[in-house]
C-alpha positions, 0 to 999 in steps of 0.5 A, a space after each residue: 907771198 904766194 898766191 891761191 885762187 878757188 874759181 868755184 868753191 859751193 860745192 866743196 864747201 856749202 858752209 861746213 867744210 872750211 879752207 883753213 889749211 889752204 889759207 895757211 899756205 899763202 894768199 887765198 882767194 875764194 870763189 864761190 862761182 865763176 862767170 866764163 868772163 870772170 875766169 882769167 881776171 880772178 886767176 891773173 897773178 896766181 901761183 896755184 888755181 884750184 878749180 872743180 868745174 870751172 874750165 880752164 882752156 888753153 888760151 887762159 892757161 897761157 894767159 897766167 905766166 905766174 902760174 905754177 899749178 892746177 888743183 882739180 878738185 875732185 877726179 876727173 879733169 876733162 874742166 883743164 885743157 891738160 895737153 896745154 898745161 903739159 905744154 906750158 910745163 904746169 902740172 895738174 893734179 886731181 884728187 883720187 878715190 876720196 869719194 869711192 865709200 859714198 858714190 859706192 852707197 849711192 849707187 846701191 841706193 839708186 839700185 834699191 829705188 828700182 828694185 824696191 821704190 822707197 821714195 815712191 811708196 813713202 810720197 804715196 802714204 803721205 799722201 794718204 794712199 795707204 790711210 785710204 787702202 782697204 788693205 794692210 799692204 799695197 805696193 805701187 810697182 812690182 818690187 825686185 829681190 836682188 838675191 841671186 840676180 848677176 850685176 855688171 859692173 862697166 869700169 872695175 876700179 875703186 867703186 865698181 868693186 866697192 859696189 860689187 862687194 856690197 851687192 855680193 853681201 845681197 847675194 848678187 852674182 858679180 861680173 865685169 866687162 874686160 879682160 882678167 887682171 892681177 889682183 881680181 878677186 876669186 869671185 868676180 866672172 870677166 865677160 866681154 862687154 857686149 855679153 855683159 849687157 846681155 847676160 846682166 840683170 843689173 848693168 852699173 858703170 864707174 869707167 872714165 869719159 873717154 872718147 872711147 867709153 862717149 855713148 858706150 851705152 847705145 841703142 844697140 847695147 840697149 837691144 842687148 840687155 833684158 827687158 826686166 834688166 836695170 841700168 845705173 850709171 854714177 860714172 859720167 853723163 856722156 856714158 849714155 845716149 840718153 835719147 835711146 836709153 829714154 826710148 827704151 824705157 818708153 818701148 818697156 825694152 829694159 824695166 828701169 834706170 837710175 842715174 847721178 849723172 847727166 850729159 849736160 848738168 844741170 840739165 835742160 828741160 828738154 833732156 829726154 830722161 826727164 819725162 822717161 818712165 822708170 827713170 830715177 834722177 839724182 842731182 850729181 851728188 853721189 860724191 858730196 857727203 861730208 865726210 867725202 868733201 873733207 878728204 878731198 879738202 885735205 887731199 887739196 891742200 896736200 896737192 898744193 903743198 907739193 907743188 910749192 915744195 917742187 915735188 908735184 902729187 897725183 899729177 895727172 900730166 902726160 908723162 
């Protein structure tokens, strides 16, 4: 019977989003986390592990001959040490673009909290601020009109042009770092990146963690970008060097920042843009609407039955 291991299962699944297709493929086994020295005694013996931020380095990997394949649960696969699998002839598979509509919405609602600081209004009225005011408008920080204004989009794949297209229909102008690609569209300026960050009121970044994009964003971008300028990041944590982007916002050098990411998550209570001014912080969770999750159950489970027929789908494995 064929056997299958979730190492850590919580996100994906809180409670509403069920394993039923996975069960109907073999033996399942689900975790809702797992402890570093829990790892290799849960996978032993398994055909498929699915993990989402469970690590699986190179010594467990070779520690599981049964092993006949890694489901990553969401897209980025820096958790499996891919070289060693590639190695060990596993495929590893990811599941791409499920969460491009809701990591797009949340970008643009971390925008729309710089510019117009809904959640920081809503908390003072409730508080009685406006109940107090001798007015019948007050506003707690200058709010921000976006129309007009040129956003740039670092990394633009699947979100950064979901997101562009939204900020269009607010009337934004759209440019992108890089070189013009076939399939670009007629509205969207290609700049070279350093220009970007230059000429941008709005800088948002959706590229990969690579050792190339580590610390893209560095006190010397930084420098580049206008004091009434934002920064939004929904990409990955490393992207930013969090120390200088903490003390621009402090020096007042870029008038904002909004982030779904950090470089260590969760982060600890020493982490820089925890006490930054103008820094909003969600907690990862742009990916985790429902109906995000579900596609990503399904693309799981349609991962797994082709590596159980032979036939391995979004393989992530050097070629």
């Amino acid at each position: 019977m064929t056997r299958l291991v979730v190492l850590d299962s919580f996100t994906l699944d809180p409670g509403d989003n069920p394993w039923t297709e996975l069960e109907a493929l073999g033996t399942l086994s689900v975790y809702a986390r797992s402890e570093p020295s829990e790892i290799l005694e849960r996978a032993q013996g398994a055909d498929i592990v699915l993990t989402n931020k469970t690590p699986l380095d190179a010594d467990t990997l070779r520690a599981i001959p049964s092993l006949r394949g890694v489901c990553v649960l969401a897209t980025g696969v820096n958790v499996v040490d891919v070289d060693a699998a590639t190695a060990l002839g596993v495929p590893v598979c990811n599941v791409p673009a499920y969460s491009t509509a809701s990591t797009a919405q949340h970008t643009i609602a971390l925008l729309l909290e710089l510019t117009n600081w809904v959640g920081k209004h809503d908390r003072a009225v409730h508080e009685g601020v406006w109940s107090r005011s001798s007015d019948f408008s007050f506003t707690l920080a200058p709010l921000t009109e976006l129309d007009g204004l040129t956003l740039g989009v670092v990394g633009f794949g699947a979100i950064g042009r979901r997101v562009a297209e939204v900020a269009r229909s607010l009337g934004m102008r759209v440019q992108a770092a890089g070189p013009a690609r076939t399939g670009d569209p007629e509205w969207l300026v290609r700049v070279e990146l350093d220009q970007l960050f230059a000429t941008a009121d709005v800088v948002t970044l959706h590229c990969p963690l690579t050792s190339e994009t580590r610390g893209l964003v560095n006190a010397a971008r930084l420098s580049r970008m206008k004091p009434s300028a934002l920064l939004v990041n929904a990409g990955r944590g490393p992207l930013v060097d969090e120390a200088a982007l903490a003390d621009a916002l402090t020096r007042g050098a870029i008038a904002g920042a909004a982030v779904d990411v950090l470089s260590e998550e969760p982060p600890p209570s020493d982490n820089p843009l925890l006490s930054a001014p103008r820094c909003v912080i969600t907690p990862h969770n742009a990916w985790s609407t429902l109906s995000a999750r579900r596609r990503a159950m399904q693309v799981a489970a349609a991962n797994v039955r082709a590596i159980l027929r032979g036939a391995p789908q979004n393989v992530v494995n050097p070629r």
